[in-house]
N, C-alpha and C positions, 0 to 999 in steps of 0.2 A: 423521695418517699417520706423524708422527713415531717415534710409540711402536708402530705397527703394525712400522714398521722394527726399531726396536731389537727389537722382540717375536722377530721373523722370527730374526733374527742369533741371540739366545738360541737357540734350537729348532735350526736349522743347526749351532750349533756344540754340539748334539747327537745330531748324527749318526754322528758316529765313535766314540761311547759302545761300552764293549766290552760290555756289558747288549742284548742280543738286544731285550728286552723293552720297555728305554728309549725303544728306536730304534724300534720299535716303534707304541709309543705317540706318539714324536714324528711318526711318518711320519702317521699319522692324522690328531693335530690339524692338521698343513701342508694334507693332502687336505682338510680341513674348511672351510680358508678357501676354496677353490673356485678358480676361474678368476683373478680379480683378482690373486693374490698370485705369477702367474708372472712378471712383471716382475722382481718382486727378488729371486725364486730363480733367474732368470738375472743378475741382478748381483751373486748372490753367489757362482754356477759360476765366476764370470769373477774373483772377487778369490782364491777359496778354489782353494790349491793343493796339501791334499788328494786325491790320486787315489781312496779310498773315498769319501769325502764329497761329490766329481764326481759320481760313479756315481750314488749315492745320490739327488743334486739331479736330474740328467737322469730317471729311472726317476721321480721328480715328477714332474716337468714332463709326460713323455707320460702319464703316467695321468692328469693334468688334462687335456692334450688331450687324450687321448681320449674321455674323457669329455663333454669340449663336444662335440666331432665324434658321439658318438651322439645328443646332443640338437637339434642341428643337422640330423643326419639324418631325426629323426622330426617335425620341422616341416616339412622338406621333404616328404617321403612322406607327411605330414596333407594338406600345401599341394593348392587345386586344380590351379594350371598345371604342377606339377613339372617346374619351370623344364629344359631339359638343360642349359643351361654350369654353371648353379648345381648339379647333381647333380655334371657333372664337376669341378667346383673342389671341392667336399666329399671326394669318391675324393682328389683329389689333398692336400687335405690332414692325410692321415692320414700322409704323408711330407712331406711341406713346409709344415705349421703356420700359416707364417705367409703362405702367398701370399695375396695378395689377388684379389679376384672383380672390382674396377675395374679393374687389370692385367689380366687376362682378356678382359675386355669390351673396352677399349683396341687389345689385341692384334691381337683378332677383326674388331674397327671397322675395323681397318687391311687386316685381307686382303680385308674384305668391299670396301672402298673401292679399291684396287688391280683388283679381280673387275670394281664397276661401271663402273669408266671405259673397260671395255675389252667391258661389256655390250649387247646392246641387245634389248629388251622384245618386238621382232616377229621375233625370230629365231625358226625352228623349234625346238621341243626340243633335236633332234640337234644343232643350232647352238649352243643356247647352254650345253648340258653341254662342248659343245667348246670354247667360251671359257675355261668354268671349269677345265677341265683344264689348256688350254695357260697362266692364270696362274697356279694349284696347284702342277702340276707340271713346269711349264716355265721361267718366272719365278721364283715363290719356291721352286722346289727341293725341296718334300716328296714325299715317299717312304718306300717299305717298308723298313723296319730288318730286313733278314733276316739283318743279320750277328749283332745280339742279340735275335735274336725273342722270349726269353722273359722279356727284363729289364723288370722291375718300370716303371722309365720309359714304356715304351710304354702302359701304361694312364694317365699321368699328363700331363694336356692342357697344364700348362705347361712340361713337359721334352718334348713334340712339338712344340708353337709353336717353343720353342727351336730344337731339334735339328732341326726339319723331317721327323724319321724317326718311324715312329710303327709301332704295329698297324693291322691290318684294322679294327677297331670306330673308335679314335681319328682315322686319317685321315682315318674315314665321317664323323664328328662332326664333325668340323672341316667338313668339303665340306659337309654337310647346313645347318650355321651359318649357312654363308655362301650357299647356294644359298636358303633358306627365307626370309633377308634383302632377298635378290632377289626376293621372294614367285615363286619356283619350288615346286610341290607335288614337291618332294623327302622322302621319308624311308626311314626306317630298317628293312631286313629280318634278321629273324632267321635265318639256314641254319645249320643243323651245321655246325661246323668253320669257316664266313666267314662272315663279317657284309659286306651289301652295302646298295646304297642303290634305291630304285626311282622313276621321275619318272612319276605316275600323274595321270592327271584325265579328265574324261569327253570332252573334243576329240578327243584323242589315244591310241592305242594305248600302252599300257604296255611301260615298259621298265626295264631293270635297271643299276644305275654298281657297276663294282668297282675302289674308291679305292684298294685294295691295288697294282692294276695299272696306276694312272695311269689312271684315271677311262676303264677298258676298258670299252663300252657294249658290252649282251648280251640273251638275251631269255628270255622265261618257258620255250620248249623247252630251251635251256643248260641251267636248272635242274631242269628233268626227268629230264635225260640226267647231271648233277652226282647229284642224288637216288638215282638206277641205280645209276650207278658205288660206292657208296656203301651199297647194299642197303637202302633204309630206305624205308619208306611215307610216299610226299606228305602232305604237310597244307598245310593252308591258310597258315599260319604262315612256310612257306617261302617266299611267293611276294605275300602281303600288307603294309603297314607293320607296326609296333607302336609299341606307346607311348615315351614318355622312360622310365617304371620299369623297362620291359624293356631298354630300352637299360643301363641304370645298372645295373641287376642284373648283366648280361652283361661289364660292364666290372670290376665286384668278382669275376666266378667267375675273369676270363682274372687279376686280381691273385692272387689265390688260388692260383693254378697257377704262374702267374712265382714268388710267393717259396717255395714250396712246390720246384721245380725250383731254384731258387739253394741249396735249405737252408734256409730263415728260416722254421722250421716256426710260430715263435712269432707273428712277423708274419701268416704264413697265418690262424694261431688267429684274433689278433684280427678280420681280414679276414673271417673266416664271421662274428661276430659283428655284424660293421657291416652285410651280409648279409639275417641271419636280421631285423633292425627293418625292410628293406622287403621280406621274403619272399610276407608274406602269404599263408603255406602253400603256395605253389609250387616245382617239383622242383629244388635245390638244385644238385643233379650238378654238379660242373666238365666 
């Protein structure tokens, strides 16, 4: 690893080669070494106080992530269970690289644990949606970011653990985690415009959670009369679950639209690209 080091140093410190072509050619062979070799192009960001040769380093660094991040992507979208927290720590780390999926889980363990102690298994539905609300969003405090609805964080499930504030899809995600934990038949509905959540099973009448609203409970005519207001023709789609890929899809098109409204058309780019690996020929539209 020695000589990998010194190797590394030599190449870095031809970066700032004024030969277009040099640099060029060095940028390639770094990309070649692949993923292992970001460690010590961030130890060398951190000794090298060159501002080109910064640049330079970092602009590595993400196209190595990113790169891991699309092959991580298409094992997951191989995978049978397409796990969700493991979809959404992937989205998330096309900006935060290094979070970890054990922190995630940790996190999640904790609301889920806070939710059951305050649970109990023979409540009615309406009951026990209403526990989880009142520890959601009464207790721990999450809620709709309507003051930056369109920042890039809201699709990213460990700056909403954080911040408590999130979008429509992420605080569904979140509520869903933890309500599916509690084996509640919770999941995820797709609608125009909101993403909500519906607690369906054969005992019980169907019904609909909008996590946006503090876990406001509502019913398949709402969404009738939502559809109207809206001029669009029901489908099925509106008013049934859908998968974890449809979920994840949905949380890349609303990223999409965040950096795309900030300006960060470039970011957008990549973002259809991470995208299009679990498209699977289906309508892209943000």
């Amino acid at each position: 690893m020695e000589l990998k080091e010194a190797e590394i140093k030599a190449l870095v410190s031809l970066l700032d080669d004024e030969d277009a072509q040099i640099v060029s050619h060095v940028e390639d062979k770094i990309l070649s070494l692949g993923t292992p070799i970001i460690p010590f192009l961030e130890q060398e960001w951190e000794t090298n106080f060159n501002s080109l040769v910064q640049r330079r380093i970092e602009e590595l660094i993400h196209t190595l992530q990113y790169e891991l991040l699309k092959e991580r992507l298409k094992d997951w979208h191989a995978s049978e269970e397409k796990d969700l927290l493991t979809g959404m720590w992937l989205v998330a780390t096309y900006q935060y690289p290094d979070i970890e999926l054990l922190k995630l889980r940790q996190d999640l363990e904790q609301i889920y644990y806070e939710t059951w102690l305050e649970f109990k298994p023979d409540l009615y539905p309406f009951d026990q949606i209403k526990v989880i609300n009142s520890v959601l969003f009464n207790k721990l405090k999450f809620g709709a970011n309507t003051k930056n609805f369109h920042s890039p964080g809201n699709s990213m499930i460990n700056v909403v653990l954080e911040t408590r504030k999130g979008n429509p899809i992420t605080l569904c995600i979140i509520y869903l985690l933890v309500a599916q934990k509690l084996k509640l038949p919770v999941y995820g509905v797709n609608l125009p415009n909101l993403f909500v959540l519906t607690y369906k099973e054969e005992k019980h009448a169907q019904f609909y959670i909008n996590a946006f609203n503090k876990g406001l409970i509502f019913s398949k005519q709402d969404i009738e009369n939502y559809i109207n207001e809206l001029h669009l023709t029901p489908q099925s789609s509106f008013f049934e679950p859908c998968s974890n890929l449809e979920i994840i899809r949905r949380v890349f098109r609303n990223l999409i639209m965040s950096f795309d409204k900030m300006g960060e058309h470039t970011k957008a780019e990549e973002v259809k690209e991470l995208l299009l690996i679990i498209a699977d020929g289906t309508d892209l539209s943000v």
